[in-house]
Each structure stands twice: as structure tokens, then as C-alpha cells.
N, C-alpha and C positions, 0 to 999 in steps of 0.2 A: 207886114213883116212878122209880127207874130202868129201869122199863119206860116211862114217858113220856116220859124223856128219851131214850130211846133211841128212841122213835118220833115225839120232838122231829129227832133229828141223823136218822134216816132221811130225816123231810119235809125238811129243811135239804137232805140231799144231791138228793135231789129235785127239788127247785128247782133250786139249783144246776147239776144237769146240766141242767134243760129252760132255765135262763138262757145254756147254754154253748150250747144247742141252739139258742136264737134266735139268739145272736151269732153262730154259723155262718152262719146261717139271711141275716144280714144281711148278713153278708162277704162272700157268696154274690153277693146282692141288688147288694151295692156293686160287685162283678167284675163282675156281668152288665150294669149301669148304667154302669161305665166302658167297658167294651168297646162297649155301644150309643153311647155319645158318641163313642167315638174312632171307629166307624163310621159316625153323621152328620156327623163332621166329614170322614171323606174322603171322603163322596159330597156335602158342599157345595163341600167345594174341586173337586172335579170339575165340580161344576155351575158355579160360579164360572169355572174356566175355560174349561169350553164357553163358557159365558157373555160371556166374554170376547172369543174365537173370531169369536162370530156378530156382538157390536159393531164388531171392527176391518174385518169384513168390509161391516156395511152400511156403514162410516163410511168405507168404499172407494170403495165403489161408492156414494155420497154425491158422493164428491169427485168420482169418474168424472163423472157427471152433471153437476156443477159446470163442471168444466173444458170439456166436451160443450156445456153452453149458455153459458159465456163464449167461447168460440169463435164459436157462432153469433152473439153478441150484436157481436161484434167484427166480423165480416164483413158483420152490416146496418148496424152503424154508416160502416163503410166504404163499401158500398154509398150510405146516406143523403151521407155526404160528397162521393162522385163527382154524384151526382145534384145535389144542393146545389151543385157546379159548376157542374154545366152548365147552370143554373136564375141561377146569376150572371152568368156569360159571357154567354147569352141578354140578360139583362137589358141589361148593358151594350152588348149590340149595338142592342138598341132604343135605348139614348140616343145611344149614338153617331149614328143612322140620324135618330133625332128632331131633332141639334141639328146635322146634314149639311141638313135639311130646314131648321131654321127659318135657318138661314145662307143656304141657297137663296130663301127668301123674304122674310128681308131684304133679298139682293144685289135680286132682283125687284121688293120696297117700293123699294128707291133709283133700281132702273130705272123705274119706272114714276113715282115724283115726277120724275127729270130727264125723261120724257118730258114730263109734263102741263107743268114750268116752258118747254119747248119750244117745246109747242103750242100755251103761253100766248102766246109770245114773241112768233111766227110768226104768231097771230092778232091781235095787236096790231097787227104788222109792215103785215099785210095790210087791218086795218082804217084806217090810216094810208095803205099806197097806196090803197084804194079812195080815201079822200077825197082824195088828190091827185089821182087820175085826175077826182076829178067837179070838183074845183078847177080844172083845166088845162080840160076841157069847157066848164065855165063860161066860163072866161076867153076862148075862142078866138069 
């Protein structure tokens, strides 16, 4: 019997060591596994700031281009607004020129009624002398 117990606490030790053996085994496992995480995380933060890098820069040259066509958009507006003048000025010169005209031919309408009341006048005048003249013929 104490031979079986003695190759009872053999396998006990046994074990024991191959249980100290995986704990190693795992300690091991766990260093290598922190070490791998603390080196994804410095090559994410790396990445992370390239990262970073390449946004500030298109978000530059974003802005550039912005700045780039509100410039241009500002110089045709300008543009449009000269043009838009001289599109008014024009205009106004037509009315001015149209209401120089219908003034000329108003003054013209009034010339031309005081002429007809004239020539109304004069035709009257003269249908009057005629008849005196044929009246005085008569008479003589």
C-alpha cells in the first residue's frame, strides 16, 4: 500500500509539474498576446494619424477649390451686374427716346388740328367771299 501511495504522490507531483508547465505555458501565451496588442495598437495610432494627415490635407485643398470657385462665382456675378446695367441704362434710353418722340408727335397732333381749324377757317372765309363776290356781280 505504500507503494501505491507513493506512486499515488509521484503522479500528484506529476501533474503538478505539467500543471506549472501549462501555467508557464500560458504566461508565455499572455506576454506574447500583450506585446501583439500593444503593437496593434501602435501601428493603429500610426495609422490613425497618417490618417489624420491625408484628411486635413484633402479638407485643404477642399477649401482651396472652394475659395477658387467662390472667387470665380463673385467675378461673374460682377460681371452679370455690369452687364445688367448696361441692359438698364439702354432701356431707359429707349423710353426716354420713345416719350422725346410721342412729345414730338403730340406737339405735331396739335400742329396739325390748329392747322385743319385754320384751313377750316379760311375755307369758310373764302366760301363767304366767293358768295359776296357773286352777290356784288349780281347786283351790278
Amino acid at each position: 500500500m505504500e507503494e501505491l501511495l507513493k506512486q499515488l504522490v509521484e503522479g500528484q507531483k506529476q501533474i503538478f509539474g505539467r500543471l506549472e508547465h501549462i501555467e508557464s505555458a500560458i504566461a508565455g501565451v499572455r506576454e506574447e498576446l500583450k506585446a501583439d496588442i500593444a503593437g496593434v495598437r501602435e501601428e493603429l495610432k500610426a495609422d490613425i494619424a497618417d490618417v489624420r494627415k491625408e484628411l486635413k490635407a484633402d479638407i485643404a485643398a477642399v477649401k482651396a477649390e472652394l475659395k477658387e470657385d467662390i472667387a470665380t462665382l463673385d467675378a461673374k456675378v460682377e460681371d452679370y451686374a455690369a452687364e445688367q446695367q448696361k441692359d438698364i441704362k439702354y432701356l431707359l434710353e429707349l423710353i426716354y427716346a420713345r416719350m422725346a418722340t410721342k412729345e414730338s408727335v403730340d406737339q405735331i397732333a396739335a400742329c396739325q388740328a390748329e392747322h385743319t381749324r385754320i384751313l377750316n377757317l379760311l375755307s369758310a372765309r373764302s366760301i363767304k367771299h366767293e358768295a359776296e363776290i357773286e352777290h356784288l356781280k349780281l347786283a351790278k
